[in-house]
Legacy VTK file of the C-alpha trace (Angstrom):
# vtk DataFile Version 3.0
C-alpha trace
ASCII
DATASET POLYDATA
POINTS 92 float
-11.074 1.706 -12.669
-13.397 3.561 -10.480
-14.153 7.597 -10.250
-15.172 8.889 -7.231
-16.535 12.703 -7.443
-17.349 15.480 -5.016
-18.513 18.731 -6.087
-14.761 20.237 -6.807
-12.607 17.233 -6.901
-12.105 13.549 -8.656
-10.345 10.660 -7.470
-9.455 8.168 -10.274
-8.868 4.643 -8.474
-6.901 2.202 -10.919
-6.806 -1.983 -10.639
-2.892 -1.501 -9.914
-3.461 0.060 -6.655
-3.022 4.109 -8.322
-4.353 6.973 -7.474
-5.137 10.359 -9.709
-6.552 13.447 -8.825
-8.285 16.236 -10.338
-9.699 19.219 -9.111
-12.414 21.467 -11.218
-13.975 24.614 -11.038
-17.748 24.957 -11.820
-19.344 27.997 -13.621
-23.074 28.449 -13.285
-25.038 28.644 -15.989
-28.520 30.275 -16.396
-29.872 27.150 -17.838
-29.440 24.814 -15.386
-26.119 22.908 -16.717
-23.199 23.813 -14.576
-19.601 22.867 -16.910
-16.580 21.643 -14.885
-13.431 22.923 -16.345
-10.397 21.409 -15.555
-8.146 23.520 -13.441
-5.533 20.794 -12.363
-4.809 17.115 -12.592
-1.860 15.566 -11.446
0.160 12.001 -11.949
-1.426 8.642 -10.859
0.450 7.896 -7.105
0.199 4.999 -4.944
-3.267 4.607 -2.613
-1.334 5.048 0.680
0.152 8.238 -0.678
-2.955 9.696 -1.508
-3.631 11.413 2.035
-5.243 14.503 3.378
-2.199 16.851 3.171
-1.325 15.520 -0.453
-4.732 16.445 -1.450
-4.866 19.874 0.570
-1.651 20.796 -1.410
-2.416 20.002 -4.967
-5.839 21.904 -4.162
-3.776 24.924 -2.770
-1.921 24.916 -6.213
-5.338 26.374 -7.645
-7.439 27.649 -4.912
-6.948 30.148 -2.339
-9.530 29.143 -0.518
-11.402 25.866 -0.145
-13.516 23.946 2.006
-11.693 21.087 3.929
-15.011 19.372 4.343
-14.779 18.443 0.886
-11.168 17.102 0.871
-12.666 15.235 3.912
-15.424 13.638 1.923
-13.340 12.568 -1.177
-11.199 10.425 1.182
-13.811 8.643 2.896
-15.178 8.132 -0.050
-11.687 6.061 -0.903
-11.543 4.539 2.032
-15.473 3.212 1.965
-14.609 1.776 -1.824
-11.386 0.553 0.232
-12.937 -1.221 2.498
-15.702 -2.878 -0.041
-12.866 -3.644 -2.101
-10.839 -5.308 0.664
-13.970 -7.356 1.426
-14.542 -8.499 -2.069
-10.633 -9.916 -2.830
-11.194 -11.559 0.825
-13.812 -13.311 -0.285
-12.822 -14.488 -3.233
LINES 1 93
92 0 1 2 3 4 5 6 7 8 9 10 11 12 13 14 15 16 17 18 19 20 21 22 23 24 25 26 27 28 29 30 31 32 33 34 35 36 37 38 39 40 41 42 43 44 45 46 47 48 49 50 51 52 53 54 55 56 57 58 59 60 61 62 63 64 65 66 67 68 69 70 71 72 73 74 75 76 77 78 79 80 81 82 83 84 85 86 87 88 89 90 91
């Protein structure tokens, strides 16, 4: 299992090829701890299913507004561990 984070968002990668997402929102606090709360989190779905416009539209479930760059960096994120993922079964 492997989490992959951006500021708003979570990615939950599982060994069977699953993906979940979860998207916060971040209060900040005078003392230098920001909490997450958990504003949505959906069903694991399959890896290829897990795409820009699936994440854009869970995300628009909760937020009006958000920044695309971050959606953006979430899935390369995926598709880096992906690709280093790809390259360890090959090698095996």
């Amino acid at each position: 299992m492997k989490y992959i984070h951006t500021k708003y968002l979570e990615a939950i990668i599982y060994d069977d090829g699953k993906a979940k997402l979860s998207v916060y929102n971040i209060r900040k606090s005078p003392y230098g701890w920001s909490p997450h709360q958990l504003l949505f989190s959906d069903y694991a779905i399959s890896l290829k299913d897990f795409t820009y416009d699936y994440v854009s539209n869970k995300v628009a479930e909760v937020y009006a507004i958000f920044p695309n760059e971050e959606i953006h960096n979430l899935l390369n994120q995926i598709k880096e561990y992906k690709n280093g993922w790809s390259n360890k079964k090959n090698m095996l």
